[in-house]
C-alpha positions in Angstrom: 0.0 0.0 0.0 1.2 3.6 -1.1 1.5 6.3 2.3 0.1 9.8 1.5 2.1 12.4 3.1 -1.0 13.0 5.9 0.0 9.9 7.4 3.7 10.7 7.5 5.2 12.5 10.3 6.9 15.7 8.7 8.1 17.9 11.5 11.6 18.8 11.3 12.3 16.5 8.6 13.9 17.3 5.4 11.6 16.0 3.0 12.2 15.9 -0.7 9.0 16.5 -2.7 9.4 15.0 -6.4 7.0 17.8 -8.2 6.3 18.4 -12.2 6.9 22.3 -12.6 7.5 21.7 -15.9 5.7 24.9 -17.1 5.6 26.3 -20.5 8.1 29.5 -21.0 7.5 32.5 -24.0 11.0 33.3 -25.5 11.3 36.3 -22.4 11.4 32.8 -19.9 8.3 34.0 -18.9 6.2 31.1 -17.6 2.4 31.4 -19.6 0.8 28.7 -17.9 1.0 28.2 -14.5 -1.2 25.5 -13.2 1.5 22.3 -13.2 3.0 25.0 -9.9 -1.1 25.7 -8.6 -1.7 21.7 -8.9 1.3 21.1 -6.6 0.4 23.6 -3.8 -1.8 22.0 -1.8 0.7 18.9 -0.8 3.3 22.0 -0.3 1.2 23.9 1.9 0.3 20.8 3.8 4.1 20.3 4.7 5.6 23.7 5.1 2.4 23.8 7.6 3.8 20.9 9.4 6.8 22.1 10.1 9.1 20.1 6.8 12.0 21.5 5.9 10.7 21.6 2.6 13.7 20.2 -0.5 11.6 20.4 -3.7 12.7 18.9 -7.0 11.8 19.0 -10.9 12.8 18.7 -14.4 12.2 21.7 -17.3 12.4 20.9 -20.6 14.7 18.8 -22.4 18.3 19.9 -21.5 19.4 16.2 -22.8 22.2 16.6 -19.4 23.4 20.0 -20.2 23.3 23.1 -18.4 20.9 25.2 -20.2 20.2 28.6 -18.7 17.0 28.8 -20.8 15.6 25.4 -18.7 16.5 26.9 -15.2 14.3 27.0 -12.4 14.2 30.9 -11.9 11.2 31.7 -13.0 9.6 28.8 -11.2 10.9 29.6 -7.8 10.4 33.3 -8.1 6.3 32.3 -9.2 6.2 29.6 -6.4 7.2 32.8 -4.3 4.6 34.6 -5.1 1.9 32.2 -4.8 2.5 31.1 -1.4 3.5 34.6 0.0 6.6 32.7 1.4 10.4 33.3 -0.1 11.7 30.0 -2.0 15.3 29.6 -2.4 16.6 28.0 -6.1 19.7 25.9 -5.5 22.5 26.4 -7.8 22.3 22.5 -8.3 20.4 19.5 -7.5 22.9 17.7 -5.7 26.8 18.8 -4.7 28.3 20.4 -1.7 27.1 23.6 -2.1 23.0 22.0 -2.1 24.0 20.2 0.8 25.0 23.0 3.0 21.9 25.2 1.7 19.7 22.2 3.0 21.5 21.7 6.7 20.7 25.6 7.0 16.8 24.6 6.3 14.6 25.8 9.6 11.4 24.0 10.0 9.0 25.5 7.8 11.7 26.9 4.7 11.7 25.9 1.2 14.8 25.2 -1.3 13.8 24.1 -5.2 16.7 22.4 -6.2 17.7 23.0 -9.7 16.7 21.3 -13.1 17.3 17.7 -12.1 18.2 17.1 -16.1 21.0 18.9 -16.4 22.5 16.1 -15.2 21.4 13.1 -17.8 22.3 10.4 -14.7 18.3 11.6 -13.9 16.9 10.0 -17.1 18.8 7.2 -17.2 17.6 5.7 -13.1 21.5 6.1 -12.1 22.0 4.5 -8.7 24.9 6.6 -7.9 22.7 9.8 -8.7 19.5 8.7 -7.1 21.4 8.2 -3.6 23.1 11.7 -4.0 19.2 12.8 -4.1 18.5 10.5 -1.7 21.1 11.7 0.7 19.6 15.2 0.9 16.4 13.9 3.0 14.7 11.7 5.5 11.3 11.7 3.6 10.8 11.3 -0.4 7.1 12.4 -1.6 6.4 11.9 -4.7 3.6 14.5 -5.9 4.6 13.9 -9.9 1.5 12.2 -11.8 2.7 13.5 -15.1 6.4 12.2 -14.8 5.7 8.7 -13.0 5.4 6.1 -16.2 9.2 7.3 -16.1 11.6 5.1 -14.6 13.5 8.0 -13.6 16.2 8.4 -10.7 13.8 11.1 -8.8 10.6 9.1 -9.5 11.9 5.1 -9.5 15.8 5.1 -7.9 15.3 7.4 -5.4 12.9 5.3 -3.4 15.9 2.5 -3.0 18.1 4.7 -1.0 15.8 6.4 1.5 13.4 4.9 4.2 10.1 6.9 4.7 8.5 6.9 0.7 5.0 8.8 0.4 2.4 10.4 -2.3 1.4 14.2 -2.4 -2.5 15.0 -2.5 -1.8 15.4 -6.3 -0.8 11.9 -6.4 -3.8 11.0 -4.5 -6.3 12.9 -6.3 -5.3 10.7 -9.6 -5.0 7.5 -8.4 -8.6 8.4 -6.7 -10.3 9.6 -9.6 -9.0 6.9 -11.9 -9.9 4.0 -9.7 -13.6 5.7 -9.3 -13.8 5.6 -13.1 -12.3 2.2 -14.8 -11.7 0.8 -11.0 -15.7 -0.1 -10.0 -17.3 2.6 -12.2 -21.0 3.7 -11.5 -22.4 2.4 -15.3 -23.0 2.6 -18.1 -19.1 4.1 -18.2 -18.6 5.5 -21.7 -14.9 5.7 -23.3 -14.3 8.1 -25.8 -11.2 7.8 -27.7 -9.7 10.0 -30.0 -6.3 11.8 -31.3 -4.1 11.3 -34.3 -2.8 7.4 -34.5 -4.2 3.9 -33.3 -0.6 3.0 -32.2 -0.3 5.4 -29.5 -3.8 3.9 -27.8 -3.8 0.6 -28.9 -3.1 -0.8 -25.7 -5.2 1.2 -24.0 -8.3 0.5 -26.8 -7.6 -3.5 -26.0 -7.8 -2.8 -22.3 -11.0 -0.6 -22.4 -12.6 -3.2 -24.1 -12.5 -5.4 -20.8 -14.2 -2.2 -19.0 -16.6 -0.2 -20.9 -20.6 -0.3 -21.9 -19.9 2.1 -24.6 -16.7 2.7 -26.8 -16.5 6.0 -28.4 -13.7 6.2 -31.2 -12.6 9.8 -33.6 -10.1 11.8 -34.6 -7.3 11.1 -36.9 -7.3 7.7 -35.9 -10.9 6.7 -36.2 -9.9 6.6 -40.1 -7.9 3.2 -39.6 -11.2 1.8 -38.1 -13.1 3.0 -41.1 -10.5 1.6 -43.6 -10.9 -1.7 -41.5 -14.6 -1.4 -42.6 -13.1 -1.3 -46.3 -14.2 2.4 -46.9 -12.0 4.6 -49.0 -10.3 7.4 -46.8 -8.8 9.4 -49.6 -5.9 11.1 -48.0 -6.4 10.8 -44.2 -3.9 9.8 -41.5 -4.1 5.8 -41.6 -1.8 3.1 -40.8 -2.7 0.4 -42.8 0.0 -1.8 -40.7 -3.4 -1.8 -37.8 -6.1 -2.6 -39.7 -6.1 -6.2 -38.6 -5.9 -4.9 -35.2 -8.7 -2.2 -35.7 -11.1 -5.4 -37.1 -10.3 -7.2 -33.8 -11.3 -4.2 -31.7 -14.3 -4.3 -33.9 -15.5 -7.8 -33.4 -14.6 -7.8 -29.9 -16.7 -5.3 -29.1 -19.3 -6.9 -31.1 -18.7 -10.2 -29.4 -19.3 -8.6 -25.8 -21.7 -6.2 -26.6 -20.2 -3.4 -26.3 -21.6 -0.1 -28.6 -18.5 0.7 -30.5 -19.3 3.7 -32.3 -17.3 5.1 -35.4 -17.5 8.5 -37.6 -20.6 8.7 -40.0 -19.5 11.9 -41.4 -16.7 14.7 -41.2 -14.7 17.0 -42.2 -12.5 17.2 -45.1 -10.4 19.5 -46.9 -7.4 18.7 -49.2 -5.0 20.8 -46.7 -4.4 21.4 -42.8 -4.6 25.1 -43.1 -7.0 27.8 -41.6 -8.2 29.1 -44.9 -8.9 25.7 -46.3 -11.7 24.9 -48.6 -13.5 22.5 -46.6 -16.8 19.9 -47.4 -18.9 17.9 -45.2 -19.4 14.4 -46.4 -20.5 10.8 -45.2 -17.7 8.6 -44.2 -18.5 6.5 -46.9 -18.0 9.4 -50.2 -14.4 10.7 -48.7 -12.8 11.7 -52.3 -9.1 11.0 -53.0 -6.8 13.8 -52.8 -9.2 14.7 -49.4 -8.6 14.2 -45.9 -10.8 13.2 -42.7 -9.9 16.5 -40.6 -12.9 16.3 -37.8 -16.1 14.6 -37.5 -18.8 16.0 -38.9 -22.8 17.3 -37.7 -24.3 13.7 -37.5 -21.2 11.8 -35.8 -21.0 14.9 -33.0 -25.0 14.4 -32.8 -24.8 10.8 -32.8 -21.6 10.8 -29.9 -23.6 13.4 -27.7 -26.9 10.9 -27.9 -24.3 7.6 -26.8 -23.4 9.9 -23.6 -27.2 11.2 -22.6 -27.4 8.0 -20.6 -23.7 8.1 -19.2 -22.8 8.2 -15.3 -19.1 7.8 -15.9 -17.3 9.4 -18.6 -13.3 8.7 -19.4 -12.7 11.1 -22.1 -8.6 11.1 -23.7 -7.9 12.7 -27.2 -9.4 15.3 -29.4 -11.9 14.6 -32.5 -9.8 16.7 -35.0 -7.4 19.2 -35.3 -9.1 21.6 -33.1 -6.3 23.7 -33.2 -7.4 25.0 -36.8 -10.8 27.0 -37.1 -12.6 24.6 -39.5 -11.7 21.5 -37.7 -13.0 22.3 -33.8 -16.2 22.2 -34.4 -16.3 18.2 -33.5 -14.0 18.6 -30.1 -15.6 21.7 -29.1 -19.4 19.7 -29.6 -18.1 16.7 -27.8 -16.2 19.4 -24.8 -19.8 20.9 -24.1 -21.4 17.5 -23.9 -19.1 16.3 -21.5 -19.6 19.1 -19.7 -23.2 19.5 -19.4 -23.8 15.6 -18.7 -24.5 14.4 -14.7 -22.1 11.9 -15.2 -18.8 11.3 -13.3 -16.2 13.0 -16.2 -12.6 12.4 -16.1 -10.2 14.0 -18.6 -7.1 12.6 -19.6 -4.2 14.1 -21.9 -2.9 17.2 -22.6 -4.8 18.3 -26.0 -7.8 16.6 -24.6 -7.4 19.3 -21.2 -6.6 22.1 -23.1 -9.6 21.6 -25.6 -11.8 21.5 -22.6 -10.9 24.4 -21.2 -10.7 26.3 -24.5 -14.4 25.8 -25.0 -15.3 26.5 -21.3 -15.9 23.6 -19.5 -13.4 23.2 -17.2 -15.3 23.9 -14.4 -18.1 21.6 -15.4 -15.8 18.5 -15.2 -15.2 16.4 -12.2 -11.4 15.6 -13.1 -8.8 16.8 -15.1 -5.7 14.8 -15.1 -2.3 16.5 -14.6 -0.5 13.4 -16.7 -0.7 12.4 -20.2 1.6 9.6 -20.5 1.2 8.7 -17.0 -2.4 8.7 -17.6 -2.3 6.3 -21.1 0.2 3.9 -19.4 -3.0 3.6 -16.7 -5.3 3.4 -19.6 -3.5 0.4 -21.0 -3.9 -1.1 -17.8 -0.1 -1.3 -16.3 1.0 -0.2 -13.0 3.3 3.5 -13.0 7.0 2.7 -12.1 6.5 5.5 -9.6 4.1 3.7 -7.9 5.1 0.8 -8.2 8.7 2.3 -6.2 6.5 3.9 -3.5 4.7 0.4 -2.5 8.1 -1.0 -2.8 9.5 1.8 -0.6 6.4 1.8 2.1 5.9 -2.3 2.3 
């Protein structure tokens, strides 16, 4: 069983929280999205209140090992600052002499963010040597990192073989919560719906669903392998013909244990991604060549709100089109409003799929947004997170 830090005793220990403040930056290193810091700050709160002395800890970016000044900390700390009123201190490293002695100085109650873990690439690649270093700086290792725990990482897997007292954040909590309440022993019917650019990036998590849902809700991009499956022409469109024996067994699996599996009937096309594209809307079944399947169309987003009127659990992970382009959102933002507005138990998973359903509104009319989008998949698929997986090791 996995700890939560409320069970842990925190009071004059140096505890080192594993968070994800991997926040975007504009060219300035200004950060223009801040809510990976706002998602952390309850499980921070929580243990500056009890008296920690707090050792936080993070990756930015992709500095491949390197110290990149564009990936520092900076701007993080000097946000985390301001958000909790309280002065947080960057470390000029992550481990060394010089974070060592900044961390014996730690009163009860102070805060340190140590600095970008990869800049040193020992943290992508689980080093044992660099996991105790971490390891060394505290008596307590949370790990409040949804987003960055299908990574076998030395702050998220390696660190939790070198220190005693292992725990999860509220963050933590609130995922593995949610997710259990929705593929875990789901109030029914529980509806999937499915959608984003290729069958190979879900098809793990399609086979496992399979096992779960009442209803299977499949678009996007990759809905046109399914259709191809069916033998209809999809002109142009993103396919992979390579998974179109796969996509016929999702098919008559479905059929075989009743589960609705429902496909496109119409979308979208145009003969280029672009804003000021000529665009048509056409059956599934008259897609010309030279055109491509860019959302669905008026009938599949009616047909796809009708298969969720009944839902009381709803596990939503992937767009219906390139919502990112005018005259392909109408699908995404159709399918955003009736996730929103249904009474059902609404999880969101991904990051397109979260940023789509706050782009149209409804991210207050959601129950759940998850904070991970690999992390969340590799739960999809139905495999355990390495993080965890090290905390139960850690806390057995």
């Amino acid at each position: 069983m996995i700890k939560y830090i409320d069970e842990l005793q925190l009071k004059g220990k140096r505890v080192l929280m594993r968070v994800d403040f991997n926040v975007p930056l504009d060219d300035g290193g200004n950060i223009t999205d801040d809510n990976r810091i706002r998602a952390a700050l309850p499980t921070i709160e929580y243990a500056i209140k009890q008296g920690a002395r707090l050792i936080l800890c993070s990756h930015l970016g992709r500095p491949k090992g390197k110290k990149v000044e564009k990936y520092s900390l900076k701007p993080v700390a000097k946000r985390l600052s301001e958000l909790i009123n309280k002065e947080v201190t960057l470390a000029p490293d992550c481990i060394g002499e010089e974070v060592e002695e900044l961390v014996k100085k730690l009163e009860n109650g102070d805060i340190v963010l140590l600095e970008n873990l990869r800049f040193h690439e020992e943290e992508t690649k689980n080093d044992p040597e660099f996991s105790a270093q971490l390891a060394s700086l505290a008596d307590i290792y949370i790990n409040d990192a949804f987003a960055v725990s299908h990574r076998a990482h030395a702050s998220v897997v390696g660190i939790c073989e070198h220190i005693k007292e292992c725990g999860a954040g509220f963050l933590m909590k609130n995922e593995l919560t949610y997710f259990e309440q929705a593929l875990g022993n789901p109030v029914r019917p529980l509806v999937a719906i499915v959608g984003g650019a290729k069958v190979s990036s879900k098809l793990g998590a399609l086979k496992n669903l399979m096992d779960k849902v009442d209803k299977l809700i499949i678009g996007g991009a990759m809905a046109n392998t399914f259709l191809l499956a069916k033998g209809l022409n999809t002109g142009s469109s993103l396919i992979e013909p390579e998974l179109k024996e796969d996509a016929q067994f999702i098919m008559e699996s479905c059929k075989k244990q009743g589960i609705k599996l429902y496909l496109p009937v119409d979308c979208v096309i145009a003969q280029e991604i672009k804003k000021d594209a000529l665009t048509k809307i056409v059956p599934c079944l008259e897609i010309p060549d030279g055109w491509m399947s860019l959302d669905i169309g008026p009938a599949t987003t009616t047909l796809f709100k009708e298969a969720l009127d009944n839902a009381k659990t709803i596990v939503w992970n992937g767009p219906m089109g390139a919502f990112e382009i005018e005259p392909f959102s109408i699908g995404t933002m159709g399918i955003s409003h009736a996730v929103g507005s249904s009474h059902a138990l609404t999880i969101i998973g991904g990051g397109d799929t979260a940023h789509a359903i706050s782009l149209y509104g409804q991210k207050n009319n959601v129950s759940y947004i998850s904070t991970g989008g690999g992390a969340f998949l590799t739960l999809l698929e139905g495999k355990e997170l390495p993080g965890i997986k090290a905390l139960k090791k850690c806390s057995n």
